[in-house]
C-alpha positions in Angstrom: -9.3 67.2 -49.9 -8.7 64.2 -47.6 -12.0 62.2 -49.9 -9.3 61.7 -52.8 -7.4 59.1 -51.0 -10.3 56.6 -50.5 -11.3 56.2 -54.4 -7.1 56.4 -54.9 -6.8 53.6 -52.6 -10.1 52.0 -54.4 -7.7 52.5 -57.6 -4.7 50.9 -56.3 -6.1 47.8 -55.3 -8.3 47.4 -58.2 -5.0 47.8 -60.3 -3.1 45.5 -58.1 -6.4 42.8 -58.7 -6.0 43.7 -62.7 -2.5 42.9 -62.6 -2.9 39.5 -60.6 -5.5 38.4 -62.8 -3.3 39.2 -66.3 -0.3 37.1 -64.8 -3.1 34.3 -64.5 -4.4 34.4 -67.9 -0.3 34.8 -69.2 0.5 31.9 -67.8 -2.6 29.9 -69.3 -0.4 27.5 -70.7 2.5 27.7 -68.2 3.0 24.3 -66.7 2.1 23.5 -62.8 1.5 27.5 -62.4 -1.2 28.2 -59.8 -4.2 29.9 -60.1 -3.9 33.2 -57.9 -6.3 35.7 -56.8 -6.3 39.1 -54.4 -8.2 39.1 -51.6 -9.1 42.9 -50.7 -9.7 44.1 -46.8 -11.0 47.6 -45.4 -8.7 50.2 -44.2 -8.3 51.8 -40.7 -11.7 53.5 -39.6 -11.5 57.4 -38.3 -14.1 57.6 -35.6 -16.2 60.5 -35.2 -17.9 60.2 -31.8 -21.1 58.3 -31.2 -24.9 58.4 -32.1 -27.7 58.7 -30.0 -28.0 55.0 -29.1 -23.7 54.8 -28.2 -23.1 53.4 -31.7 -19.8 54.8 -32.7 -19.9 56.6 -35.8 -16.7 55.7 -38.1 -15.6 56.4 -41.5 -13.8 53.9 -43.7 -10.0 55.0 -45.2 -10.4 52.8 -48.2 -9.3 49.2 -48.8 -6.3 47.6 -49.7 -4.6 44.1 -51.3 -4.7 42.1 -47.9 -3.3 38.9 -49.3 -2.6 37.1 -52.6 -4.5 33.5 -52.5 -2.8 30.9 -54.8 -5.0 27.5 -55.9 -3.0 24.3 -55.4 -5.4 22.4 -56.6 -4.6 20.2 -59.9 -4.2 21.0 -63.0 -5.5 19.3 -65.8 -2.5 15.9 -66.7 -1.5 16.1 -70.4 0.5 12.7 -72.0 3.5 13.9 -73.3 5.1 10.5 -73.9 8.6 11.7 -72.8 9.9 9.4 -70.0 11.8 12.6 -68.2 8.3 14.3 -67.8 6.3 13.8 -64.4 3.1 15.5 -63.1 1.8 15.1 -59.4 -1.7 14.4 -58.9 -2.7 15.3 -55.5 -0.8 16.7 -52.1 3.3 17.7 -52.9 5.8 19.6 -54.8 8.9 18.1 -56.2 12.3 19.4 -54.9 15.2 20.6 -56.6 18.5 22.1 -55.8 19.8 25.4 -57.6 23.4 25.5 -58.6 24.4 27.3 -55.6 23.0 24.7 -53.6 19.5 26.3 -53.0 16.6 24.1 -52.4 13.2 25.1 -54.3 9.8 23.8 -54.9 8.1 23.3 -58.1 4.6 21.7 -59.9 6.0 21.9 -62.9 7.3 18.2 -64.1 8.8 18.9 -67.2 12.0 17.6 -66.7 14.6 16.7 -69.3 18.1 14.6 -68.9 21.2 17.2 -69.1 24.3 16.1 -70.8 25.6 14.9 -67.3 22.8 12.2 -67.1 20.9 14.4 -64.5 17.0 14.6 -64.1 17.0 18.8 -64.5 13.9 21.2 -64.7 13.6 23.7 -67.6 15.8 25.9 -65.8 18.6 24.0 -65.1 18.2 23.3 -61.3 18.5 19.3 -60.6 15.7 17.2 -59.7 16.3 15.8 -55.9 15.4 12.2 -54.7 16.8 9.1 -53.1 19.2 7.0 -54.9 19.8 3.2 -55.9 22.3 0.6 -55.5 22.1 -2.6 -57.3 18.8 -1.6 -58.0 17.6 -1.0 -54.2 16.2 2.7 -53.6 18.1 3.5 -50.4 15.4 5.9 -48.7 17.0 6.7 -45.3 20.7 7.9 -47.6 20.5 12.0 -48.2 19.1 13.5 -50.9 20.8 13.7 -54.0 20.5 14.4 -58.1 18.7 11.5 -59.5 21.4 10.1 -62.1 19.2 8.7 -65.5 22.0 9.1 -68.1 22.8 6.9 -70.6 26.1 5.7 -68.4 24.0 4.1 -66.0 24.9 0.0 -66.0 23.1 -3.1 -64.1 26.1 -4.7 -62.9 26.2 -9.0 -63.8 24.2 -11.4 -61.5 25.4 -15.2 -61.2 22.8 -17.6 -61.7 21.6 -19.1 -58.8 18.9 -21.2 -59.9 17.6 -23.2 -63.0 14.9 -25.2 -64.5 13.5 -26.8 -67.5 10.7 -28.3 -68.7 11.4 -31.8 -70.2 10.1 -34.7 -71.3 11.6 -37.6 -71.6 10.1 -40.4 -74.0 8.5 -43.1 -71.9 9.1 -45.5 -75.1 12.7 -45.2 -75.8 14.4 -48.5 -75.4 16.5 -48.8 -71.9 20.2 -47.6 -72.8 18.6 -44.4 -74.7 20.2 -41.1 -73.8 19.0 -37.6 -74.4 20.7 -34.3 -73.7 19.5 -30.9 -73.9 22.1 -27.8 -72.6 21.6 -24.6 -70.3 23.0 -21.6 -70.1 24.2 -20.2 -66.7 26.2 -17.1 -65.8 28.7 -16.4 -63.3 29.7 -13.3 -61.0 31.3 -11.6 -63.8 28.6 -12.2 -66.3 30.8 -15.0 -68.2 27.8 -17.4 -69.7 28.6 -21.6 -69.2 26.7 -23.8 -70.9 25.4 -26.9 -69.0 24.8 -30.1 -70.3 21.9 -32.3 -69.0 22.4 -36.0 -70.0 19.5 -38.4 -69.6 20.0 -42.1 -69.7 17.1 -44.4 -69.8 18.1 -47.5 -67.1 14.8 -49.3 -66.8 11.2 -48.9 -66.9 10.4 -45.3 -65.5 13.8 -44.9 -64.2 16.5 -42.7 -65.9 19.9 -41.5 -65.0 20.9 -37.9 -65.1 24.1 -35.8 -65.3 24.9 -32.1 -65.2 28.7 -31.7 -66.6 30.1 -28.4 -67.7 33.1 -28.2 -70.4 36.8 -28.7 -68.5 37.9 -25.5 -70.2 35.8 -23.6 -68.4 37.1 -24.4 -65.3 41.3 -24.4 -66.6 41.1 -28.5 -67.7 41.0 -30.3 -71.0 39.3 -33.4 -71.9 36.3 -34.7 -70.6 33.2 -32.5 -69.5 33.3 -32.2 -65.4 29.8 -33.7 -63.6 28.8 -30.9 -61.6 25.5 -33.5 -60.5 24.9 -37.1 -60.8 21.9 -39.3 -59.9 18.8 -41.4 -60.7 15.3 -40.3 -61.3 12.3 -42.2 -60.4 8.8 -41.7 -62.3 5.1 -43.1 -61.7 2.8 -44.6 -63.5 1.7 -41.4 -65.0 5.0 -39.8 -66.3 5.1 -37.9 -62.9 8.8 -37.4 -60.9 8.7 -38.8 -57.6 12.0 -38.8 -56.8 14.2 -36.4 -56.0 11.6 -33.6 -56.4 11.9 -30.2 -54.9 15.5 -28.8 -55.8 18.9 -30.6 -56.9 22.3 -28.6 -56.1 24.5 -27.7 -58.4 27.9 -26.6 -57.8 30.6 -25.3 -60.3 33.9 -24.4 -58.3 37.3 -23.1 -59.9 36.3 -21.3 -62.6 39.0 -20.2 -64.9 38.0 -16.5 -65.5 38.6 -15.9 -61.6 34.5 -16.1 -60.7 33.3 -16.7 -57.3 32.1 -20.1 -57.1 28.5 -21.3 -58.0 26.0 -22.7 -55.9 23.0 -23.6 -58.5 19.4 -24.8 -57.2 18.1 -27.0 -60.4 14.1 -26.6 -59.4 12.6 -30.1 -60.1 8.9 -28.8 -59.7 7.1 -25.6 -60.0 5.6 -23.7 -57.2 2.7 -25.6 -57.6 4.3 -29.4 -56.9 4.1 -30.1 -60.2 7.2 -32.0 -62.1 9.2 -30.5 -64.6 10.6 -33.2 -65.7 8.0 -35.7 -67.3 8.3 -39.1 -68.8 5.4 -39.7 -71.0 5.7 -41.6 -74.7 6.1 -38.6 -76.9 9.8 -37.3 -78.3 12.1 -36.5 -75.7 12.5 -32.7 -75.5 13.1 -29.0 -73.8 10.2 -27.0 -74.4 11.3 -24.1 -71.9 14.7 -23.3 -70.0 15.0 -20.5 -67.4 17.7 -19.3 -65.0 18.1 -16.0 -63.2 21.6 -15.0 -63.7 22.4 -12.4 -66.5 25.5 -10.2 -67.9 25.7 -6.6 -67.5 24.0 -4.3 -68.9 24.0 -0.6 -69.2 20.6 1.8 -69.4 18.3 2.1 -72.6 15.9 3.8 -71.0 13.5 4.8 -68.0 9.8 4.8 -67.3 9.1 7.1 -63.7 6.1 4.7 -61.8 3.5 6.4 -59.5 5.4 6.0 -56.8 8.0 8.3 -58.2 10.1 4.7 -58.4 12.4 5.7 -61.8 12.8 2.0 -63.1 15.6 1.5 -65.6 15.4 -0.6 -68.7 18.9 -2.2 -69.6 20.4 -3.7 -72.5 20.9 -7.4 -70.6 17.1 -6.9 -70.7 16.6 -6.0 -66.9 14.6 -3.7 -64.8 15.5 -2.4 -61.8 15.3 1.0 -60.2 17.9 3.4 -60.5 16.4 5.9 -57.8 12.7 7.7 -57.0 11.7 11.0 -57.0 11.2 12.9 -53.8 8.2 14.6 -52.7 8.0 18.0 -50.4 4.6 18.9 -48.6 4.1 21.6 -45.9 2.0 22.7 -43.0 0.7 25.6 -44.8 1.5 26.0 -48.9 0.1 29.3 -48.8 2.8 30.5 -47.0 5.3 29.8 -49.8 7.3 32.3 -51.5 6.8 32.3 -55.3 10.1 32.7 -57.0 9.6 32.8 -60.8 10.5 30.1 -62.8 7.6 28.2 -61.7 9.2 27.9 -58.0 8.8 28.3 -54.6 10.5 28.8 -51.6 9.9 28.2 -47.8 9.0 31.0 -45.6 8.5 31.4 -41.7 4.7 31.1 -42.8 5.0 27.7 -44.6 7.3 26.0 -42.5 9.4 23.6 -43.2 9.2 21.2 -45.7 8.4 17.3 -45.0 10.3 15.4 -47.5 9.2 11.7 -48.7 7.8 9.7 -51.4 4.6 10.1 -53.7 1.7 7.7 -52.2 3.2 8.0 -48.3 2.6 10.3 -45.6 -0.4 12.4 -47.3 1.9 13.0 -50.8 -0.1 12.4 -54.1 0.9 10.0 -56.9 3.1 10.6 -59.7 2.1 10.0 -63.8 5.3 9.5 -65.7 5.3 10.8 -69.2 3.3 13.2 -68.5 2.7 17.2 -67.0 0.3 18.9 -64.9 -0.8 21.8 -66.7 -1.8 25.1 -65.4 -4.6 25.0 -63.2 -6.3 28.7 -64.2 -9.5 28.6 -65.8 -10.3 31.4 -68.5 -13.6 31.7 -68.0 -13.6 32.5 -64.6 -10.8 35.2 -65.1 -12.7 37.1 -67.9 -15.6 37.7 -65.4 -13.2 38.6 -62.4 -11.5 40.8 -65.0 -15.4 42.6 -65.7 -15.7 42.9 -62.0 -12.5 44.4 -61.1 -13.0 46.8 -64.2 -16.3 47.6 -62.9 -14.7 48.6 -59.7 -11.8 50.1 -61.1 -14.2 52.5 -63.0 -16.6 53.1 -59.6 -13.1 54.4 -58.3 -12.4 56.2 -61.1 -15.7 57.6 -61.4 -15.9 59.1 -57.7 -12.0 60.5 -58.5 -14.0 62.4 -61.1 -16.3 63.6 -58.7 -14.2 64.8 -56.1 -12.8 66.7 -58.4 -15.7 68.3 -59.7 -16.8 69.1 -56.1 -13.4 70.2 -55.4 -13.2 72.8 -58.4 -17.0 74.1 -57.5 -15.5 74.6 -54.0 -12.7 76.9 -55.2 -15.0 78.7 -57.8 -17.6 79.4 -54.8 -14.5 80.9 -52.6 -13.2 82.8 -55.9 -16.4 85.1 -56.5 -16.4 88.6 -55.8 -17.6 89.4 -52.3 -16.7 86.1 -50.4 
């Protein structure tokens, strides 16, 4: 009987729904799996003729699994407190790149470092991004795996300015000197310590010097004076002259460094002097310069940018790359893969590649993951409903064949 295949089809669908709806509630605490749920549609209509009025009579076929919806919304964001782990919030997928050279899409942020220094997923494939050099994210280079091993290293930086805060003691009797030293470092991370020499001349006037050992520039014997001069105060310990910046040059350094051009700051941003001459003990409270040795990496924090910030043993910060983000025109086009990943398909179209907080992308919490977005009470009553329907279908299966088996019995009596 041509009836059986309508409650069959009933079955089918309803089993397809069952099965849909126990891969949600298995992957409760899969992280940045999607919520997914069937979405059932009619089958073709035979058409019998038409009634009285010229409405055409039509019978249904059954119904069918038209398409599988998937939830991209977001998923709760649990702290995990390991630096690898990220989680999007909003719009994009992060990319990563099989072994074979494959490009996938995934939610799920819980990254680790493999023993090559690369930002992996679970699975093994490598997280994608744009790199750094000396600490600037170049975001027009290609793609590539984001490198946050252990044999990262912040190349050295040559000082290129300087300040301190002194005082000098307003009271000291002229002929009084007063020296305090700085550190400075060159372009291969070689330190030099500066000597500042004050010498009290005459009422709020004082000479200065800036002289650097003669070994460290091949000599021997007395310190060479980098900077020479005469400082000037007012009547209320203030420098007026010079103010602004002093150079400072140190040329032929014996360990084969480029050659230094220092700016010795005077005042701060604000005007005010650095140097001071007021009647308490001459002294340094603070000395500052902005040249350091190298460094390689202790460890990264991942920004919401997707900016992966490097913290190194010189005690610098800098980025060592960001994290790329994928969206596209329609995500429910995407091909789920396993593993938590997707691939393009015709329907999704391509993917537009950038950077968490541009172009429509969402942000990015390091140290944590996005868990699964599926919601258990809402399964359990789609899982009553579909077993309601499942056992309607079953139930008119049942019937059929009781009509069916009357049907024979009526043909099998004696005198039909």
């Amino acid at each position: 009987m041509a009836s059986f295949s309508i409650p069959l089809s009933g079955l089918a669908a309803t089993g397809e729904a069952l099965n849909i709806i126990s891969n949600n509630l298995a992957n409760l605490n899969t992280d940045g799996y999607k919520d997914q749920s069937a979405n059932f549609q009619d089958l073709f209509y035979q058409n019998y003729g038409a009634d009285g009025a010229g409405d055409p009579i039509e019978v249904g076929a059954g119904t069918s699994v038209g398409s599988v919806s998937t939830n991209f919304s977001d998923g709760s964001l649990q702290n995990t407190g390991v630096p690898s782990n990220a989680a999007i919030t909003g719009n994009g997928f992060f990319v990563t790149e099989q072994a074979n050279g494959s490009v996938q899409y995934t939610r799920a942020g819980d990254f680790t470092v493999n023993n090559a220094g690369l930002l992996v997923t679970t699975d093994g494939q490598t997280v994608m991004g744009y790199p750094a050099v000396n600490g600037v994210v170049n975001q027009s280079a290609a793609l590539s795996p984001l490198q946050v091993g252990q044999g990262e290293n912040s190349p050295p930086a040559a000082s290129t300015t300087m300040q301190q805060t002194t005082n000098l003691d307003a009271a000291s009797p002229v002929g009084t000197t007063f020296s305090t030293p700085q550190t400075v470092y060159d372009s291969l991370g070689e330190s030099h310590t500066l000597t500042y020499t004050y010498t009290n001349t005459a009422p709020n006037t004082w000479t200065y010097q800036v002289t650097l050992p003669a070994a460290d520039t091949g000599g021997t014997g007395a310190p060479t004076v980098l900077a020479s001069g005469t400082m000037n105060f007012d009547s209320s310990g203030n420098l007026t002259a010079p103010v602004g910046t002093t150079p400072v040059a140190i040329t032929g350094l014996a360990d084969g460094a480029a050659n230094m051009n220092i700016a010795w700051s005077l005042t701060d941003p604000s005007g005010d002097s650095l140097i001071t001459q007021v009647a308490s003990a001459s002294a340094t409270s603070t000395s500052d310069q902005n040249g350091y040795v190298g460094g390689t990496l202790q460890n990264f924090t991942i920004t919401q940018n997707g900016t992966i910030d490097g913290q190194f043993s010189n005690g610098q910060t800098q980025p060592i790359g960001q994290i790329a983000l994928a969206s596209f025109g329609n995500s429910q086009g995407l091909q789920s893969v396993g593993g938590d990943s997707y691939q393009t398909t015709l329907a999704s179209g391509a993917a537009v590649v950038g950077t968490a907080t541009n172009g429509g992308l969402g942000t990015i919490t390091g140290g944590a993951v996005e868990l699964s977005n599926v919601d258990i009470s809402t399964e359990f009553t789609n899982l009553i409903v579909v077993q309601r329907a499942f056992e309607a279908d079953a139930r008119v299966v049942t019937t059929f064949d009781s009509v069916s088996s009357s049907t024979i019995n009526l043909q099998a009596q004696p005198g039909n």
